[in-house]
N, C-alpha and C positions, 0 to 999 in steps of 0.2 A: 504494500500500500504506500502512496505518494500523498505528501501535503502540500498544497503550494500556498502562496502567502494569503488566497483569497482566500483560504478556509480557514483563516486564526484571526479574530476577530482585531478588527482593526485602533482600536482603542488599546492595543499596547504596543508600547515602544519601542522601540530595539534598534539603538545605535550602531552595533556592528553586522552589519551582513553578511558575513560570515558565521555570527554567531547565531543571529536567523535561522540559518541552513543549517547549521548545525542541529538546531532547537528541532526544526520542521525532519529531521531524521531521525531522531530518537523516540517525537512524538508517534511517527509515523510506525516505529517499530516495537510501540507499546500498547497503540489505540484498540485491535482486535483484542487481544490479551484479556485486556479489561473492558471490552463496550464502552471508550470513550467517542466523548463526541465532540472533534476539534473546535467544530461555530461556534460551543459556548463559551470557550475559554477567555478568560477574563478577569480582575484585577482581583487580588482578594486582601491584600496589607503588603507593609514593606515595611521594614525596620529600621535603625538606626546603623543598620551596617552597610553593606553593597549587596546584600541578599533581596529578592523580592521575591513576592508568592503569586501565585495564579489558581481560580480555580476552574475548575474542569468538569461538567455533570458525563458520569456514564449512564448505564440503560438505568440501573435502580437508586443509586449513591452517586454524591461528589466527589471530588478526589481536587486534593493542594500539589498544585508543582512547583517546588522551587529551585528558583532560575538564582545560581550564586557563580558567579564570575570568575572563574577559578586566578586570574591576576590577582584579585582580593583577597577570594574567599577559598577554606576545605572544606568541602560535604564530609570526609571522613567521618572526623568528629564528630557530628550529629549521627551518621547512619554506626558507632560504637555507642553513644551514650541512650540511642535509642533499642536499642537492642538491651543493653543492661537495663532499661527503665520496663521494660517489657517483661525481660526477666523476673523482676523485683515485683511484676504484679499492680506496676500503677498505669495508669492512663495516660498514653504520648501516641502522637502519630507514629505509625509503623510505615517505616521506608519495604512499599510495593515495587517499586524499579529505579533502578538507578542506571547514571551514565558519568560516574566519578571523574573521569577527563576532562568532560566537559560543564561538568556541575549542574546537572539537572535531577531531580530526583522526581518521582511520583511517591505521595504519602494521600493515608488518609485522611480525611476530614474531620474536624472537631467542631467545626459546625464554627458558628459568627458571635456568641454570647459572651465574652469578654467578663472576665471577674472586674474588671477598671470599671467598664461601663454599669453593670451589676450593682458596684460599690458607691458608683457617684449617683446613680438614682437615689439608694437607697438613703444616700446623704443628703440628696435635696432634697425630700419624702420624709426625713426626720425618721426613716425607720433604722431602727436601732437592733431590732430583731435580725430584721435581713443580713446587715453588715456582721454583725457578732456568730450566725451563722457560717457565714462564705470565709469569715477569718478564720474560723476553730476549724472547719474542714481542710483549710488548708494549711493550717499548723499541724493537726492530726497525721493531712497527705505526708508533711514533710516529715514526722517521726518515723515515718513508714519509710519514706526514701533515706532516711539515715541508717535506718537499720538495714535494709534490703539490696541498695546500691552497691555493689562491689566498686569500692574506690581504689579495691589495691592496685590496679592500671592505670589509674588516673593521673596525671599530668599534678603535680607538688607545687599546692601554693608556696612557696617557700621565699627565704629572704631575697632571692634576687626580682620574682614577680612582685610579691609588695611592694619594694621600691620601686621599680618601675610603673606601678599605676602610681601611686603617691607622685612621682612625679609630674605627672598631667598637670596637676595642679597650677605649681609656681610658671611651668612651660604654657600654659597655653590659657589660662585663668586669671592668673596675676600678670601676665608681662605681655600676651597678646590681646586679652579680653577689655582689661583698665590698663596698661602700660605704663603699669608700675615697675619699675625696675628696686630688685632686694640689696642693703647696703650689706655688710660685714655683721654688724651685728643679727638683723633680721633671718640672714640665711643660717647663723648659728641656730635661734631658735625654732624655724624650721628644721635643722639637723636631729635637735635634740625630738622634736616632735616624733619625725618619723621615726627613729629609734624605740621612743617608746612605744609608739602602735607597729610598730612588727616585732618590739619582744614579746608585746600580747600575744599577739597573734601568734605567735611560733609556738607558745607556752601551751596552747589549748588541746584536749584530745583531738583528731582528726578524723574526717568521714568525708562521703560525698558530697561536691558542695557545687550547688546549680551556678552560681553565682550571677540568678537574675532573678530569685525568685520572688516576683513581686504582683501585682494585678495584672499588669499589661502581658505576663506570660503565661496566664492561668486563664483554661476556657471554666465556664459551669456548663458542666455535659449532663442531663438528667438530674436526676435528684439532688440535691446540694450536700450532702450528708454522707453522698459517694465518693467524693474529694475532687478535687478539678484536675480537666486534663492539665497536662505540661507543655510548653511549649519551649520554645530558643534555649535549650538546654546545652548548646552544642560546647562550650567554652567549661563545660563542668570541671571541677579540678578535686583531689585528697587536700583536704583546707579545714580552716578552724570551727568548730562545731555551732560557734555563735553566727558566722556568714549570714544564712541564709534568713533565720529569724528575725535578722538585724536591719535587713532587706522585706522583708514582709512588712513588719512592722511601720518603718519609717519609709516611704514609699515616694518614688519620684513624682508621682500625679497626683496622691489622695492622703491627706494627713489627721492624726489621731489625735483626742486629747492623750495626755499622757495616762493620768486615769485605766483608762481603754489597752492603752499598750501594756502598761503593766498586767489588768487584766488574763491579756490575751499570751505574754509572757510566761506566766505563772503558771496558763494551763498549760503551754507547752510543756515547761519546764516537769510541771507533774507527769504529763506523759513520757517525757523521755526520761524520768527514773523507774518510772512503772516500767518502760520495755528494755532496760539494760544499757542505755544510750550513758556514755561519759561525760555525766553535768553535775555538777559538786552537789554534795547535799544542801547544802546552806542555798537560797536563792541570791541572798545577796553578792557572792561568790560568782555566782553565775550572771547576775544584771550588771557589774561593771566591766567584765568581758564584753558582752553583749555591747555596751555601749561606747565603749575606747572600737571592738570592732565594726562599729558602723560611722564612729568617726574616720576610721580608713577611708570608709567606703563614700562618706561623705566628700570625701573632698578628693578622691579619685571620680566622684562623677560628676564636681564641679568642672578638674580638667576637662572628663570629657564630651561634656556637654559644649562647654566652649569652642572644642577642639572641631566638633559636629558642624559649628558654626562658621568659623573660621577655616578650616580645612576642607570641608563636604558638603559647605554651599545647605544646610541644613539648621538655619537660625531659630527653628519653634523650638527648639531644647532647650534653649537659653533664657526662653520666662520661668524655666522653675529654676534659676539660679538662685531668686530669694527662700525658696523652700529648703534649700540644701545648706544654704548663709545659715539657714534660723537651727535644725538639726546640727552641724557642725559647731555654734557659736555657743547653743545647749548645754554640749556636752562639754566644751571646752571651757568654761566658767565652772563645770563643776566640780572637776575633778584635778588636785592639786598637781603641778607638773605642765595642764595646759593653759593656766592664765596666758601665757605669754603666747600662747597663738593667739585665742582672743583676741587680744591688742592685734595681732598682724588682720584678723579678718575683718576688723572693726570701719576700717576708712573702706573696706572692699564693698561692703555692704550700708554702706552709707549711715552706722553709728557712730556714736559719739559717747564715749565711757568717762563716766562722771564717777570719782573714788570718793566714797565718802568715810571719814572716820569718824566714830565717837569717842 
């Protein structure tokens, strides 16, 4: 069977024509298999990477293809982490064809229901039930993916990756975002920073760690109470056990009182000593972990949200840079050691620190 350009629906774009023909050969070599049907093929999300997705109806079901640019991007990594996520019994697209050369995949469908969008209803509806449901389910999912993920393959967050996200930050946040340039002293207590959040970090048990695990990668497939599928899982790594909850919780799109996080915290936390997961008895033990680790992650995804902007032509990332200010600036005030960042994010976010003694 032969596809030529009229039969893919004209509303997607395709800079290289080469890689068109490429696309129109694999689809061509996959469509019997499965009863697709090329007319319908058509947009279905795109991320913040160079990956885009497309969907595809066949005779009875849809199917997502994703088209990842092998200059940029590896399919590998997704079609390994979905394969163990399969294994472990939780709900991810299952890679049906692949064309790894070329970065094309055929996966299933998780349908269009977004935990994000789920979540901001339920937040501008004042329903509080709703939200507190899709959160525990997916703190629940994640105990399960802690325990069940085989991370022993997994690619080692370890000190040389830390440092390299942490430095997004001063690279592409502070010097190309504000064009601030750091003096002698400043890049000192930047030094001292990152040091301490990657001795956290190294300090913690380790497991499988999604390192996106947040609304925007979680569908609600059926019941909510089933856990949500998973999504862009591909970058998983053997990492510190607070990651992912730190990521749930304080959320690039939708934010918590604290109240709530703690809440939502606690039950994890009783979950993962209920299944044998390595979380200190004590909670407190375990919530400023939790919090120096999402200060990492704060301000690794200030760099690169910036970086989106500045580099990949992708400026909407850059409105929640005051969400990430206020989460980073949080944590940094509280706990002794990061006053002195504080002070560095203060003029970045447009504060003004008033000391007052009595």
């Amino acid at each position: 069977m032969t596809l030529n350009s009229a039969s893919i629906a004209t509303d997607i774009a395709w800079d290289d024509p080469a890689r068109l023909a490429a696309f129109q050969a694999w689809l061509a070599s996959v469509t019997s298999s499965h009863g697709l049907r090329p007319e319908t093929l058509r947009p279905a999300s795109s991320d913040a990477s160079f990956r885009r997705y497309l969907r595809i109806d066949g005779s009875s079901d849809s199917f997502i293809v994703m088209d990842a640019p092998p200059a940029h991007e590896d399919v590998r990594p997704f079609v390994t982490v979905a394969a163990l996520i399969q294994q472990a019994g939780l709900n991810a697209p299952q890679v049906l064809a692949q064309d790894i050369e070329h970065g094309f995949l055929l996966l299933s469908d998780l349908g269009s229901r977004l935990y994000l969008g789920e979540l901001r209803l339920a937040v501008a509806a004042e329903d509080t039930g709703s939200a507190d449901r899709l959160m525990r389910a997916a703190l629940s999912t994640l105990v399960v993916w802690q325990q069940r993920v085989d991370a022993s393959n997994l690619p080692a967050y370890d000190d040389a990756l830390l440092r390299r996200e942490l430095a997004l930050f001063p690279e592409w946040c502070v010097q190309r975002e504000f064009g601030v340039v750091w003096g002698a002293d400043e890049l000192a207590v930047w030094a001292t920073t990152v040091d301490l959040l990657v001795a956290s970090a190294l300090a913690q048990p380790t497991v499988a760690v999604h390192r996106d695990y947040m609304p925007r990668n979680l569908m609600v497939c059926g019941d909510v109470s089933a856990g949500p599928g998973i999504l862009d899982f591909q970058d998983a790594v053997r990492g510190p056990i607070t990651y992912d909850v730190a990521s749930m919780l304080r959320d690039a799109f939708v934010s918590w009182d604290e109240e709530l996080e703690l809440d939502w915290a606690i039950r994890y936390w009783q979950q993962a000593r209920k299944a044998g997961l390595p979380v200190p008895a004590d909670f407190g033990e375990f919530w400023k972990p939790l919090e120096w680790m999402g200060l990492q992650r704060h301000l690794k995804v200030l760099g690169i949200f910036c970086r989106l902007k500045h580099r990949d032509g992708k400026p909407a990332y850059s409105a929640d840079l005051p969400r990430f200010f206020a989460y980073a600036h949080k944590v940094a005030t509280r706990y002794e050691g990061f006053g002195p960042l504080a002070r560095l994010l203060e003029p970045l976010m447009g504060a003004t620190r008033v000391d007052a003694f009595y």
